[in-house]
C-alpha positions in Angstrom: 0.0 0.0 0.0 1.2 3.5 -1.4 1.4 6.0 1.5 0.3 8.8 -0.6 -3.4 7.2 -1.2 -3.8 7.6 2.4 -6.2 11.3 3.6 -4.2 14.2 4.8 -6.2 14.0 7.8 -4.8 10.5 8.5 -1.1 11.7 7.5 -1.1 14.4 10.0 -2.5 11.9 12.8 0.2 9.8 12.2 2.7 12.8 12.1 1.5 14.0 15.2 2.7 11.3 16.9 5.9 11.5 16.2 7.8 14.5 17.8 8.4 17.9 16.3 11.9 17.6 14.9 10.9 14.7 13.0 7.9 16.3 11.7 9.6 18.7 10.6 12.0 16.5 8.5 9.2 14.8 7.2 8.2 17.7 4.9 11.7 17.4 3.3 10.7 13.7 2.7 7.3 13.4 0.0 5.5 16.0 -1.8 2.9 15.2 0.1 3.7 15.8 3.2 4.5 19.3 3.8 0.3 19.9 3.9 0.2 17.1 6.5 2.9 18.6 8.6 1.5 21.9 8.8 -1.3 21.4 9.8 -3.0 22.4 13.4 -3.6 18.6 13.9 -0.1 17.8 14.3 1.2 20.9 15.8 -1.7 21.3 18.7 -0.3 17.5 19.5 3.5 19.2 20.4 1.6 22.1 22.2 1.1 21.7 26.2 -2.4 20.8 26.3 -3.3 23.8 28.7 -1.2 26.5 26.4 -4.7 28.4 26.0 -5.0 28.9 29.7 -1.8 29.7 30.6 -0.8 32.3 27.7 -4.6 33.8 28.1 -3.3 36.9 30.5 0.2 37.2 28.3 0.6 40.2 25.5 0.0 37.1 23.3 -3.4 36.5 23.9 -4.6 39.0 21.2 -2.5 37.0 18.7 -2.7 33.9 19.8 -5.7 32.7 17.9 -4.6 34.4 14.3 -0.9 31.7 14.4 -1.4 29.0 12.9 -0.2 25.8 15.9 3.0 25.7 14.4 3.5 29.0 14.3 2.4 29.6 18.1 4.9 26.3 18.7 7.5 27.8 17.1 7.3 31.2 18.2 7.1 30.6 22.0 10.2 28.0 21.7 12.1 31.2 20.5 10.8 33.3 22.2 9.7 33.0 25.9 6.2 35.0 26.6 5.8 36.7 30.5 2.8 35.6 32.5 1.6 36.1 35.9 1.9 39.6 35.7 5.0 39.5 34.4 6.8 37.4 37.4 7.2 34.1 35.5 8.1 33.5 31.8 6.7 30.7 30.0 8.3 28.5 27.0 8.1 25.5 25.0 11.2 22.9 25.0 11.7 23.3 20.7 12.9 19.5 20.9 9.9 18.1 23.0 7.2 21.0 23.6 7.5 20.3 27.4 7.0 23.5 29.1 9.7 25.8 30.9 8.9 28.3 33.4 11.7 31.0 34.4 10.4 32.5 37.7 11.7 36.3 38.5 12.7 36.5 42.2 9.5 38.3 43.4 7.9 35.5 43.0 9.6 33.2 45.3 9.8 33.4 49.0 12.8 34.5 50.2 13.2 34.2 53.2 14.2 37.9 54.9 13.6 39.3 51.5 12.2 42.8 52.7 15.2 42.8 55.0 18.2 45.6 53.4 20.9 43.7 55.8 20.8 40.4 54.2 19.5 41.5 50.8 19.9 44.2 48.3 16.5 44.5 45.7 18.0 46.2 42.6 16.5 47.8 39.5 17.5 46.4 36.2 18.1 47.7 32.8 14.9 48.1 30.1 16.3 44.8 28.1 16.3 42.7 31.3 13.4 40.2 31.2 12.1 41.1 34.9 12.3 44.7 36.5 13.7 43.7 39.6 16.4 41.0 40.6 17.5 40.1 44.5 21.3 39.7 45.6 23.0 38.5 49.1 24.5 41.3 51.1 28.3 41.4 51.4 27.9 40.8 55.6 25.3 38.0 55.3 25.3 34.3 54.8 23.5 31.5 53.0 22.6 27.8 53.9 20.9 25.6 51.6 19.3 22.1 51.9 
């Protein structure tokens, strides 16, 4: 049985459960299957299944429903979208689509955090991902677990 008498619809199934590297090498493979692999079938597969929720408060939103899924895959693997007002940014592993989460440091606890004699709260620069970033005071000390 010819592969190519199969529906595109059954193509991108298939596709979709493969990962998204090899989808994409797949549209390098037959004519046929570039259609296949771009389709939202296969790309909503390599998307976390609760994307919608968590990008729905990002500067995303707006957009988010005009990218095609493979567009929306690849553009949040490149490039990581802020969420939680702005305290946590939010990825996708290009390889796997597993999710990555960079948390700024107001949102952990710290403890002493508001105290100025173990740590110093400092501004950063317009390019920095997160306004604010936390360092240990010369005179204090550390333990970890």
């Amino acid at each position: 049985m010819e592969i190519t008498i199969l529906p595109d619809e059954c193509i991108s199934l298939i596709i979709s459960l493969t990962s998204p590297r090899d989808a994409s090498r797949l549209s390098l493979v037959c004519s046929l299957f570039p259609s296949a692999v771009n389709s939202d079938v296969v790309w909503r597969k390599f998307l976390p299944h609760d994307y919608h929720q968590i990008l729905s408060n990002s500067a995303l939103a707006s957009s988010m429903d005009s990218l095609s899924k493979k567009q929306l895959y690849f553009h949040i693997s490149h490039h990581p979208v802020l969420v939680d007002n702005g305290n946590m940014s939010f990825a996708t592993d290009k390889e796997n689509g597993k999710k990555c989460y960079m948390i700024s440091s107001r949102r952990l606890s710290i403890v002493w955090g508001g105290t100025p004699t173990y740590w110093l709260w400092k501004s950063l620069s317009a390019e920095s991902r997160y306004f604010l970033s936390i360092s240990l005071s010369h005179n204090s000390f550390m333990f970890s677990k």
